[in-house]
C-alpha positions as CSV (number, residue, x, y, z in Angstrom):
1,X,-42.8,-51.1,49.2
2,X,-43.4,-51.7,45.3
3,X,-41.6,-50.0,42.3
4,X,-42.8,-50.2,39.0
5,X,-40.8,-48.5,36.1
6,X,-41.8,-48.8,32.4
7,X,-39.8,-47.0,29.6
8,X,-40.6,-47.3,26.2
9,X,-37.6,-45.4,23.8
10,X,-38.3,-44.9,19.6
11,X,-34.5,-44.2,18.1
12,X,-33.8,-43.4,14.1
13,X,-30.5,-42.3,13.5
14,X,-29.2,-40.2,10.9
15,X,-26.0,-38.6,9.8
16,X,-25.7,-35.5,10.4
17,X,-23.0,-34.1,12.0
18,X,-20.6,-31.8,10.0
19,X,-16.8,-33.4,9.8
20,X,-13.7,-32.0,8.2
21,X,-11.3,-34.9,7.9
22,X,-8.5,-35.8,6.1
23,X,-9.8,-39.0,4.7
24,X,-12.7,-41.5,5.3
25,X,-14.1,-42.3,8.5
26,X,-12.0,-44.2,11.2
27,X,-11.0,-47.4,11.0
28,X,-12.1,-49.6,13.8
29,X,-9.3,-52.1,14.7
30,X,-11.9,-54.5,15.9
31,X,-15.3,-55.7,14.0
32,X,-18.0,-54.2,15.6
33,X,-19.9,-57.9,16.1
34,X,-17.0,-59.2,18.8
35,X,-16.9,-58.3,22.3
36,X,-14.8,-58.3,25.0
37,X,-16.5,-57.6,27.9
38,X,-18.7,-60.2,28.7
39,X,-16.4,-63.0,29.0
40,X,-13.0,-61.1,29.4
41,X,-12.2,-62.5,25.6
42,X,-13.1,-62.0,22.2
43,X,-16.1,-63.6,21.0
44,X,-19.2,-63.0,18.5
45,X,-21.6,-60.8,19.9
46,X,-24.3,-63.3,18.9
47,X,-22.9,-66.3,20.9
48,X,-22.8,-64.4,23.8
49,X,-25.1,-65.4,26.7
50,X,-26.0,-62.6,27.8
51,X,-27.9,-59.6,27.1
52,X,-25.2,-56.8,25.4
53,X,-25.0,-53.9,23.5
54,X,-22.9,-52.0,21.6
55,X,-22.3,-48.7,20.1
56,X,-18.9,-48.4,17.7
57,X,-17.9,-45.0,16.5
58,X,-20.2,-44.9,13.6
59,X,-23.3,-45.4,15.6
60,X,-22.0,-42.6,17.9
61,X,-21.6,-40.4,15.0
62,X,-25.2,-41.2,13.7
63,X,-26.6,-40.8,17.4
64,X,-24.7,-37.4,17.9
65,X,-25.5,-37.5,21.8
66,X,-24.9,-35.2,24.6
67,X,-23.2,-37.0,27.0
68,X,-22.3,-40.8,27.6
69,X,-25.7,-41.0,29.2
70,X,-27.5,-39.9,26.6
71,X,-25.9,-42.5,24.8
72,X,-26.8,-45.1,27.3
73,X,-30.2,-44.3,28.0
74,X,-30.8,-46.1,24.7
75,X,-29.9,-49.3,26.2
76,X,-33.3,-51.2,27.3
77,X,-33.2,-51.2,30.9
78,X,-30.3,-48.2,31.3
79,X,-32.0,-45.4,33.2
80,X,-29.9,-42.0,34.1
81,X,-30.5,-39.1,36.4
82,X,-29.0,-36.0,36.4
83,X,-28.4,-33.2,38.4
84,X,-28.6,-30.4,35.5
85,X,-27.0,-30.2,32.0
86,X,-25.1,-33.3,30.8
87,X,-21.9,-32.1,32.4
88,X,-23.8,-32.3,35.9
89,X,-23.1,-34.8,38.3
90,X,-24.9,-38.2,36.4
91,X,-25.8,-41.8,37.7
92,X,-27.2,-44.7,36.0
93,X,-29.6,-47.4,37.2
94,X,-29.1,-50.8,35.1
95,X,-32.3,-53.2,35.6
96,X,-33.6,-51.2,38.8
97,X,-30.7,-52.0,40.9
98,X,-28.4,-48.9,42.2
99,X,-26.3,-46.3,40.6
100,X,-23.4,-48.3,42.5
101,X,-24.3,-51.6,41.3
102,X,-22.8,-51.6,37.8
103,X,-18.8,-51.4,37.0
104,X,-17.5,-48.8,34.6
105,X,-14.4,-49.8,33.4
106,X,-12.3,-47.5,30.6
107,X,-10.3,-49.6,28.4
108,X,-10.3,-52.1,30.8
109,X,-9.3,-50.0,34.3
110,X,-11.4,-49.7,37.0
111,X,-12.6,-46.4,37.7
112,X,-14.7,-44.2,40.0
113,X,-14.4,-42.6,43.2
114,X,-13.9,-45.0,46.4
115,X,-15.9,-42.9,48.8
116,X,-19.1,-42.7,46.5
117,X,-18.5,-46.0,45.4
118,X,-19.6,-45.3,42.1
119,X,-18.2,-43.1,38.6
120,X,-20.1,-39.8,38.0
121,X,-20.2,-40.6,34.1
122,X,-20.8,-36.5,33.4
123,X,-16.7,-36.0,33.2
124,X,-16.2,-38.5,30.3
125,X,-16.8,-36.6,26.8
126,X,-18.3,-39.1,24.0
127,X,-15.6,-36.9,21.5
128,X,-13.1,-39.0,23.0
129,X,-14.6,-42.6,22.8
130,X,-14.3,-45.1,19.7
131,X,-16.4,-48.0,21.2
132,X,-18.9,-48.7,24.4
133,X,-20.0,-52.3,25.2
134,X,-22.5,-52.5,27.7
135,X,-23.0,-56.2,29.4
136,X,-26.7,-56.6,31.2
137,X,-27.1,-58.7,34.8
138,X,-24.5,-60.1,36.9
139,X,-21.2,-60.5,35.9
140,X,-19.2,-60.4,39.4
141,X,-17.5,-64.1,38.6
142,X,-15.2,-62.2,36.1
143,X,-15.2,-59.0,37.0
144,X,-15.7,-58.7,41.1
145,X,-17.1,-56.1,43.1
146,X,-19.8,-53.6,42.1
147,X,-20.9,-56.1,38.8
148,X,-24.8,-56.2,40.0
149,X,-26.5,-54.8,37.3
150,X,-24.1,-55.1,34.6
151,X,-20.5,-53.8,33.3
152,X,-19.6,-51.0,30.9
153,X,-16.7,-50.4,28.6
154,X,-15.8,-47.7,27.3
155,X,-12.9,-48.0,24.8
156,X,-11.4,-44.6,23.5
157,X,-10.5,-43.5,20.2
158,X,-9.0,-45.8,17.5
159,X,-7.7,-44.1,14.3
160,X,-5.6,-45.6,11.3
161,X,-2.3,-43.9,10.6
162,X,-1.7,-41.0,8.8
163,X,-5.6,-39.8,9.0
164,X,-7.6,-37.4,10.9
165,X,-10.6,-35.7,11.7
166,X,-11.9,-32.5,13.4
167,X,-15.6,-31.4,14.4
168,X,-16.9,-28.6,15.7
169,X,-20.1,-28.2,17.1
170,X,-22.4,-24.8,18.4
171,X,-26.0,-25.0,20.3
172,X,-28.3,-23.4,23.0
173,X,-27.1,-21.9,25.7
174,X,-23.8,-20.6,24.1
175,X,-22.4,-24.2,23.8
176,X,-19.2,-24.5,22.3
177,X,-17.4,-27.4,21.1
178,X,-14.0,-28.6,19.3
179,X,-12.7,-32.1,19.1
180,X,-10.0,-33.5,17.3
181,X,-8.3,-36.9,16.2
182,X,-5.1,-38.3,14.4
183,X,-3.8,-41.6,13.9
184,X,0.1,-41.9,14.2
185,X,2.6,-44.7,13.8
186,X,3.2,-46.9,11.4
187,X,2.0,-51.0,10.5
188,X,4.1,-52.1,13.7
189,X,3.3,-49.0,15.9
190,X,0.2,-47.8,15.9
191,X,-1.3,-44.9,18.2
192,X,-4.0,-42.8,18.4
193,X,-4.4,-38.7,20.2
194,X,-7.4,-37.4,20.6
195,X,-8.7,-34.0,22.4
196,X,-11.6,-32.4,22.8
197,X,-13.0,-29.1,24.5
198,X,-16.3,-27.9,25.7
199,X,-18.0,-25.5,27.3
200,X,-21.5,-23.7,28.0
201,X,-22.7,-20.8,29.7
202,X,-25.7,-23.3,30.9
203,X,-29.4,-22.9,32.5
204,X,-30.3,-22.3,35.7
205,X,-31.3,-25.4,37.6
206,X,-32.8,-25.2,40.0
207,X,-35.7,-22.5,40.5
208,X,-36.0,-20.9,44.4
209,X,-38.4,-23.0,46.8
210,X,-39.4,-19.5,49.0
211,X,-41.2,-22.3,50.9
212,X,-37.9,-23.8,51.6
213,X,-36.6,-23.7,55.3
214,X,-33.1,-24.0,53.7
215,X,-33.8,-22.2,50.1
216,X,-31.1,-22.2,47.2
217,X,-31.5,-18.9,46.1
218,X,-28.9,-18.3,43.3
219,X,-31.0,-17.2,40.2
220,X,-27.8,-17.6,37.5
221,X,-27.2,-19.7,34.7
222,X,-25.1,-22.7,35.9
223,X,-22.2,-23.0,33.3
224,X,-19.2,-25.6,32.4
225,X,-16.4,-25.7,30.8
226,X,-14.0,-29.8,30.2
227,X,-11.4,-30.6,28.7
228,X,-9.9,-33.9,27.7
229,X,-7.0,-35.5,25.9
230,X,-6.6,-39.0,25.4
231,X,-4.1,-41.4,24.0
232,X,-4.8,-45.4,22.5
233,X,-2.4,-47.7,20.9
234,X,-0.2,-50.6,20.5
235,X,3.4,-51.7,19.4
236,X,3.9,-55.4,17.8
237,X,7.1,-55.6,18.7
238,X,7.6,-59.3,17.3
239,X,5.1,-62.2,15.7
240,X,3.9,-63.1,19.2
241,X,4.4,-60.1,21.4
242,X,2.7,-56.5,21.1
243,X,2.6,-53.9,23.9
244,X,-0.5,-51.5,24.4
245,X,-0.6,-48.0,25.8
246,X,-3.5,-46.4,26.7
247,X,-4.2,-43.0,28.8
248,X,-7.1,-40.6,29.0
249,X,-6.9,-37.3,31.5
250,X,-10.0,-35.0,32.1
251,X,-10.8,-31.8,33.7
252,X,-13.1,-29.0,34.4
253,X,-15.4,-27.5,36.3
254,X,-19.4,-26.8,37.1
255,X,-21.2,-24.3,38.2
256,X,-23.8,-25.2,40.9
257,X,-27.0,-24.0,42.3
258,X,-26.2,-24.5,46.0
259,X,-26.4,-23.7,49.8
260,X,-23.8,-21.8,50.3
261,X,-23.8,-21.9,54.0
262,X,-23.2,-25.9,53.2
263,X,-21.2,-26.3,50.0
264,X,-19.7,-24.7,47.2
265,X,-21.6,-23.4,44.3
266,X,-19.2,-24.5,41.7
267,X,-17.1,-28.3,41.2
268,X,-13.6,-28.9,39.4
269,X,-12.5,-32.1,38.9
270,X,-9.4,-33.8,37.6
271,X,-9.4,-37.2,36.7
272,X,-7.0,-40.0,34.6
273,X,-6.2,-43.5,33.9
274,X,-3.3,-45.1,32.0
275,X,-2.8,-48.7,31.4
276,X,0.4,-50.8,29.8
277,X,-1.0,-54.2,28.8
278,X,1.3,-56.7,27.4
279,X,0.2,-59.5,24.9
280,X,1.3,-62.7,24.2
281,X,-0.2,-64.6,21.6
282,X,1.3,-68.2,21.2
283,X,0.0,-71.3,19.2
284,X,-2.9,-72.8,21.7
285,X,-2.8,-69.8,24.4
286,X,-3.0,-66.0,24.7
287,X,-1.0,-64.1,27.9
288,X,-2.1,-60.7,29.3
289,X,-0.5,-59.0,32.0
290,X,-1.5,-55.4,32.6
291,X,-0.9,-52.5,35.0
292,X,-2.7,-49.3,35.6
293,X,-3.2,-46.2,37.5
294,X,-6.2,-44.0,38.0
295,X,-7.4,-41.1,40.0
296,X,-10.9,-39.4,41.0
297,X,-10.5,-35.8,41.9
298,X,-13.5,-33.6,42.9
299,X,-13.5,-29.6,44.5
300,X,-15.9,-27.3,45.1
301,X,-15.6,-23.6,46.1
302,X,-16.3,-23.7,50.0
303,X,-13.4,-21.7,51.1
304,X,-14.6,-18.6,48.7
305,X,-18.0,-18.5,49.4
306,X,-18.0,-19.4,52.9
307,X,-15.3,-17.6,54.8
308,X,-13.2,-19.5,57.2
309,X,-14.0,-22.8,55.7
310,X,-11.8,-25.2,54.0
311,X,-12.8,-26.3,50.4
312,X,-14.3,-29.6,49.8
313,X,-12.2,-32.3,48.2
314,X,-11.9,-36.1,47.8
315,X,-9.8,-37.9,45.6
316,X,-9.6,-41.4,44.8
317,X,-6.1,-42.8,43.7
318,X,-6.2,-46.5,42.6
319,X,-3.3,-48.6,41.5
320,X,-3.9,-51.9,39.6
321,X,-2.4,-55.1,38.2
322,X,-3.9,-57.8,36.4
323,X,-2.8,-61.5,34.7
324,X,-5.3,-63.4,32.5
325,X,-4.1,-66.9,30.7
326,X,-6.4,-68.8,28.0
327,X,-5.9,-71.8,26.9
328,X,-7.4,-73.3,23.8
329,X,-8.0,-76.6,24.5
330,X,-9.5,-77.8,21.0
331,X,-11.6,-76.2,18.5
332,X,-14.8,-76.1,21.0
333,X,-13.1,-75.5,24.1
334,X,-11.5,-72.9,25.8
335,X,-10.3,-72.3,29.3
336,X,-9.4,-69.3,31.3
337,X,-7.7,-68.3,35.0
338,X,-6.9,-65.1,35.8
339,X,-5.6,-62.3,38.9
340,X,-7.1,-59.1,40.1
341,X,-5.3,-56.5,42.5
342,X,-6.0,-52.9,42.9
343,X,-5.5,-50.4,45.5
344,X,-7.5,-47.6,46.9
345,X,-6.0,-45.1,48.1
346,X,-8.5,-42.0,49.2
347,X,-7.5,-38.7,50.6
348,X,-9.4,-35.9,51.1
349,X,-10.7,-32.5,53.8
350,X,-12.3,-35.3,55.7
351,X,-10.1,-37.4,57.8
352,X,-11.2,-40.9,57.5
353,X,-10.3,-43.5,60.2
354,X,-9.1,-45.5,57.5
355,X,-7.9,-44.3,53.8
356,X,-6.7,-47.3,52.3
357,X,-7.4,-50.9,51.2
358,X,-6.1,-53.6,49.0
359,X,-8.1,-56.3,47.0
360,X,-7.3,-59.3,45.4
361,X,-8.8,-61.7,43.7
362,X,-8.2,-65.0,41.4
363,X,-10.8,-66.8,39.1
364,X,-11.5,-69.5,36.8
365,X,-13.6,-69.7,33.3
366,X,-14.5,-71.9,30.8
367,X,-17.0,-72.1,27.4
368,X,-17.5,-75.5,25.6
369,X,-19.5,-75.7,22.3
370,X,-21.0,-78.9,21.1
371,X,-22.5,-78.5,17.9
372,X,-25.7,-76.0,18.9
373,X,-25.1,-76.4,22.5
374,X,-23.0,-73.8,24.5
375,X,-21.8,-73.4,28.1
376,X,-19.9,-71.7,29.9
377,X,-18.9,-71.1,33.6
378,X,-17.0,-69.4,35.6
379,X,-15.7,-68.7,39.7
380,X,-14.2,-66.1,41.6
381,X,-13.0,-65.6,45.0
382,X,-12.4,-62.0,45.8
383,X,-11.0,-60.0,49.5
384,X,-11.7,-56.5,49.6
385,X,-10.1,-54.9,52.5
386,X,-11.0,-56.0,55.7
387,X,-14.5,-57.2,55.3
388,X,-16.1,-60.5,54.3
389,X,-14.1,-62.1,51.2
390,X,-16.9,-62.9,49.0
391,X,-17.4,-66.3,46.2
392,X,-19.0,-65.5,43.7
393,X,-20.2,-68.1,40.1
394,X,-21.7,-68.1,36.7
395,X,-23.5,-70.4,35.1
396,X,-25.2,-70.1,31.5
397,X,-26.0,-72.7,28.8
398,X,-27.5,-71.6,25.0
399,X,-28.8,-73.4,21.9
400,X,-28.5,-72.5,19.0
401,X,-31.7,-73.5,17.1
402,X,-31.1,-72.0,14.2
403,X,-28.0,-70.2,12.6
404,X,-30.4,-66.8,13.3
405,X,-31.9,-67.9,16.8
406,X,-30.5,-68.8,20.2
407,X,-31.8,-69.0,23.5
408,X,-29.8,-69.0,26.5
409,X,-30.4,-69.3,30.6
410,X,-27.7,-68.2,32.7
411,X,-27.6,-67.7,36.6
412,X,-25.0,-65.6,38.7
413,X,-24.0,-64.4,42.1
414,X,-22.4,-60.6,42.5
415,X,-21.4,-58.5,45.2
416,X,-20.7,-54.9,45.8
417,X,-18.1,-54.3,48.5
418,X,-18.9,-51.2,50.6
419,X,-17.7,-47.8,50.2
420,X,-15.4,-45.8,52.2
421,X,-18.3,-43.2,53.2
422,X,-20.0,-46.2,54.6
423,X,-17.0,-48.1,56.2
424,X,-15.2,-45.5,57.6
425,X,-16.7,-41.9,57.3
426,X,-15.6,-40.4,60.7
427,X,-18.9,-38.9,61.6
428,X,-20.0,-35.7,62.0
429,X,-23.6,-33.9,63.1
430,X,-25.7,-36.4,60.6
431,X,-23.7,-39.0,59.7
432,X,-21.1,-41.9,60.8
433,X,-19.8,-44.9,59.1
434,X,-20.3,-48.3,60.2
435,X,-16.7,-50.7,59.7
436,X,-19.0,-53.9,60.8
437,X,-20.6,-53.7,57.4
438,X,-20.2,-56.6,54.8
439,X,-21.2,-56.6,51.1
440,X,-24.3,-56.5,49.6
441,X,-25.2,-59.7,47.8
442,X,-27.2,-60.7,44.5
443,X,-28.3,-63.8,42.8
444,X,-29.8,-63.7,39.4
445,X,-31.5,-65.7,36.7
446,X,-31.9,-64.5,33.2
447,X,-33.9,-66.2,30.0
448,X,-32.3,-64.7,26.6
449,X,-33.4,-65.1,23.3
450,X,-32.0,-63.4,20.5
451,X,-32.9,-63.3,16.7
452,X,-30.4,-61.8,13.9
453,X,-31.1,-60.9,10.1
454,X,-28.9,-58.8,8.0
455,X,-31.6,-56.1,8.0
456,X,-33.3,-56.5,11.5
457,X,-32.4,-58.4,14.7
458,X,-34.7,-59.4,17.9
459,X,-33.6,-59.4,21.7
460,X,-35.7,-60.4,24.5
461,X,-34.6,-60.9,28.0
462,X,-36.9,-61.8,31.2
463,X,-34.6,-61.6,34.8
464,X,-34.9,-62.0,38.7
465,X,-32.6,-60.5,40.7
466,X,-32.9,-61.4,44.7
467,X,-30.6,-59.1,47.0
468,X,-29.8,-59.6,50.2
469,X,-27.7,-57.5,53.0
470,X,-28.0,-54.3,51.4
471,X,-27.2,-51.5,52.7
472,X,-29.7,-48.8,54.3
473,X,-29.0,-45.5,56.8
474,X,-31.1,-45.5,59.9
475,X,-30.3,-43.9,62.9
476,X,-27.5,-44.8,65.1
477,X,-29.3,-44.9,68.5
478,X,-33.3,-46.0,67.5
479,X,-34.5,-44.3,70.2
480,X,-32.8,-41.1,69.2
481,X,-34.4,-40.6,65.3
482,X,-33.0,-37.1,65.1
483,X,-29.3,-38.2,66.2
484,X,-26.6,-39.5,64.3
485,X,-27.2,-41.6,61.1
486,X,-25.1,-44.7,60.2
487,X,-25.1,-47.5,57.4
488,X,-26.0,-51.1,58.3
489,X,-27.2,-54.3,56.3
490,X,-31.0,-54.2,56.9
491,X,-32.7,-54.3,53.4
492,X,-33.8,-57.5,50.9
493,X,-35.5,-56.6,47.3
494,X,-36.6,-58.6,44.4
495,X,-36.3,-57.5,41.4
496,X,-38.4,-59.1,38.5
497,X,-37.9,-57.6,34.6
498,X,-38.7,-57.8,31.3
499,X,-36.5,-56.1,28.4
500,X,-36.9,-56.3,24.7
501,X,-34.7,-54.3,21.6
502,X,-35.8,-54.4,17.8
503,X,-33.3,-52.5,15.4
504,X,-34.1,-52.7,11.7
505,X,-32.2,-51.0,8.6
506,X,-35.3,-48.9,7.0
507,X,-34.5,-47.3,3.7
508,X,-31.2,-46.3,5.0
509,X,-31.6,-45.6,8.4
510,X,-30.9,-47.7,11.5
511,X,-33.9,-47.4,13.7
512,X,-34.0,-49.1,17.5
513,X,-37.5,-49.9,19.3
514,X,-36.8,-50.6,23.6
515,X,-39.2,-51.5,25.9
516,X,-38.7,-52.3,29.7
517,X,-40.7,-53.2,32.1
518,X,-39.1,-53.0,35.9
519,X,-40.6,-54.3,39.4
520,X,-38.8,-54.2,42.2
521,X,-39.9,-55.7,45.1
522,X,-39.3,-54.8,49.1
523,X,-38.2,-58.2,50.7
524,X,-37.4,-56.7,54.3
525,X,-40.1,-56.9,56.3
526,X,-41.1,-60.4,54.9
């Protein structure tokens, strides 16, 4: 089987939101041309080698999207598919792979439901974010599991002491929405609150199939209503030492066109993350150590529309600690090791044969400039639960021909450790999981060039990704195609792509031309 996707996007963005604030717009502790994702360190978008975006608060403003995808879906190569509206259940596709192949971290914590094995990005409102870096093709070696197609960051709300802004905003569909934001502290304490509420009577989604052996007949609009607060800042508490606190919490629910004689016809979730992060910052070396805790909640209705059955519910509860050193070597070199551990933790109305796993992981990276030659590497070794502990390596080199031009080739290995559905789902009358399964695997090559002015900039990007292991559902017994179901490591794919992103300032607007080209490739019966 062959897949071809093409998507050609056009953007011009404008101000035009309405904003009652207290002073000028936010200040943004950190310039909008350094990143943090792509190498786990700060560093100058352009020397990056790797394909990256970025959107800081004032090109979210401009943008005024929807939702985070609507946001994202501006990235070339970021496809998203939802279920509804924009506070539906949502998945993105990076570069053709799966909507489990890419890692969504919020300021830096791992989140996203264990069982699914990805993060329905729907429950996160773009009121409460400041700052989303999104990092293109593998990036496993510093990050770990689930790293295929690329990371995300999303960074919450960053304001300056002693200012604040409110926005309100009205549309079809009796939408409704309030957000506000305040800075608070002072020059050695420095915090930022932010809320935000939403909610719309909706559309209904899907129309009845009479054709349907098993119709959804539930001609109603399908409504929402979220709510989220969030929390960002830091405390220098001496010339070398500053503590950061961060926490977000979410909730709400969705209403659902549904089976009822299956599931629910409306969702709640509840979700949150904090993280305390200490910094060191000495002479020729930086010290993180962090901690964190997360959960993934989801609910539907069952037990009020079908009588006698319990409600649906899985939760996700992950606990995480983390230690990065860098060492500064000289003015061209820099060096970095580092330690991962979380724990998953998932409870729910299923009983799973087994609800818990820990993973650890350690790894190494360095960059090394000489004059207009950079490269960088990295290594990780990562053990997720029971199943195969996985090695995984980047390599990239770039030259800078020209103070405005670079090319780079990187290549990369990535992993994404199965789920608990697929591990241990207990079975039922469709499905069962399969605990012999080990990760799916990826090796990549990527060609970057990248061209910047002070008015327009250029970024073109040709990639192959090879997979191997991944994972498919066939039936359990072959000879039995109508019996149980279960996951096992059949599949191979190729994926081959082409990206390319021109943004120009034109008589004061930012415009943003994407193209991508996508073919993916079925390996498996080679």
């Amino acid at each position: 089987m062959k897949k071809t996707l093409i998507a050609l996007t056009i953007t011009n963005l404008l101000a035009t939101t309405i904003i009652f604030a207290q002073a000028k717009e936010s200040t943004v502790t950190t310039d909008e041309t350094i990143v943090v994702t792509a190498n786990r360190s700060t560093q100058d978008k352009f020397n990056v080698l790797a394909a990256i975006d970025v959107f800081d608060r004032a090109a979210i403003e401009q943008i005024q999207p929807l939702s985070i995808a609507d946001l994202l879906t501006r990235v070339a190569g970021v496809n998203a598919s939802s279920n509804g509206s924009q506070a539906h259940q949502t998945s993105l596709f990076v570069r053709g792979t799966n909507s489990d192949h890419v890692l969504i971290l919020v300021n830096g914590v791992r989140v996203g439901s264990a069982t699914l094995g990805n993060k329905d990005l729907s429950a996160i409102q773009v009121q409460n974010i400041e700052r989303v870096e999104v990092v293109k093709g593998s990036r496993a070696a510093l990050w770990g599991s689930d790293a295929i197609g690329g990371v995300i960051q999303i960074f919450t709300r960053q304001y300056e002491a002693g200012k604040g802004q409110v926005g309100f905003k009205f549309g079809n569909d009796n939408l409704r929405q309030t957000y506000g934001v305040i800075g608070l502290g002072n020059e050695k304490h420095s915090y930022t609150l932010s809320a935000s509420v939403e909610s719309s009577d909706g559309f209904d989604v899907i129309t009845p199939d009479k054709g349907n052996a098993y119709p959804v007949d539930q001609p109603d609009d399908d409504g929402y209503d979220r709510e989220s607060i969030s929390i960002n800042g830091t405390s220098q508490l001496n010339e070398i030492l500053s503590v950061e606190l961060n926490g977000l919490y979410e909730q709400g629910s969705t209403e659902l066109d549904a089976n009822p004689f299956y599931t629910g016809d409306v969702a709640n979730h509840e979700n949150h993350n904090f993280l305390a992060r200490a910094h060191y910052q000495l002479e020729q070396s930086y010290i993180q150590f962090g901690i964190a805790t997360s959960t993934d909640s989801n609910e539907d209705n069952f037990d009020k529309v079908s009588a006698g059955q319990a409600a649906l519910n899985f939760q996700t509860k992950r606990d995480q600690v983390n230690a990065l050193a860098q060492f500064q070597l000289d003015e061209q070199s820099e060096i970095s090791v580092g330690v991962d551990w979380y724990n998953e933790e998932v409870s729910s109305s299923t009983l799973y044969s087994e609800n818990k796993r820990d993973a650890n992981a350690i790894f190494l990276a360095g960059r090394r400039e000489f004059s207009k030659l950079k490269l960088e590497a990295s290594i990780r070794r990562d053990e997720v639960g029971e199943i195969k502990a996985e090695t995984t390596y980047q390599l990239g080199a770039g030259y800078e021909i020209s103070p405005n031009l670079m090319v780079a080739l990187t290549q990369g290995s990535a992993f994404k450790a199965p789920s608990f559905n697929e591990l241990y789902w207990p079975g039922d009358a469709y499905f069962i999981g399969n605990d012999n399964l080990q990760p799916e695997t990826s090796k990549s090559t990527e060609l970057l060039t990248r061209y910047q002015q002070d008015s327009y900039s250029i970024e073109l990007s040709l990639y192959q990704t090879n997979f191997d292991n991944l994972i498919e559902s066939g039936p359990a017994n072959l000879d039995d195609p109508w019996g149980l179901w279960t996951p096992n490591n059949i599949a191979k794919a190729t994926i081959e792509g082409i990206e390319a992103t021109l943004s120009a300032e034109i008589l004061n607007t930012h415009n943003t031309l994407t193209l991508s080209h996508v073919d993916a490739q079925d390996d498996s019966k080679k």
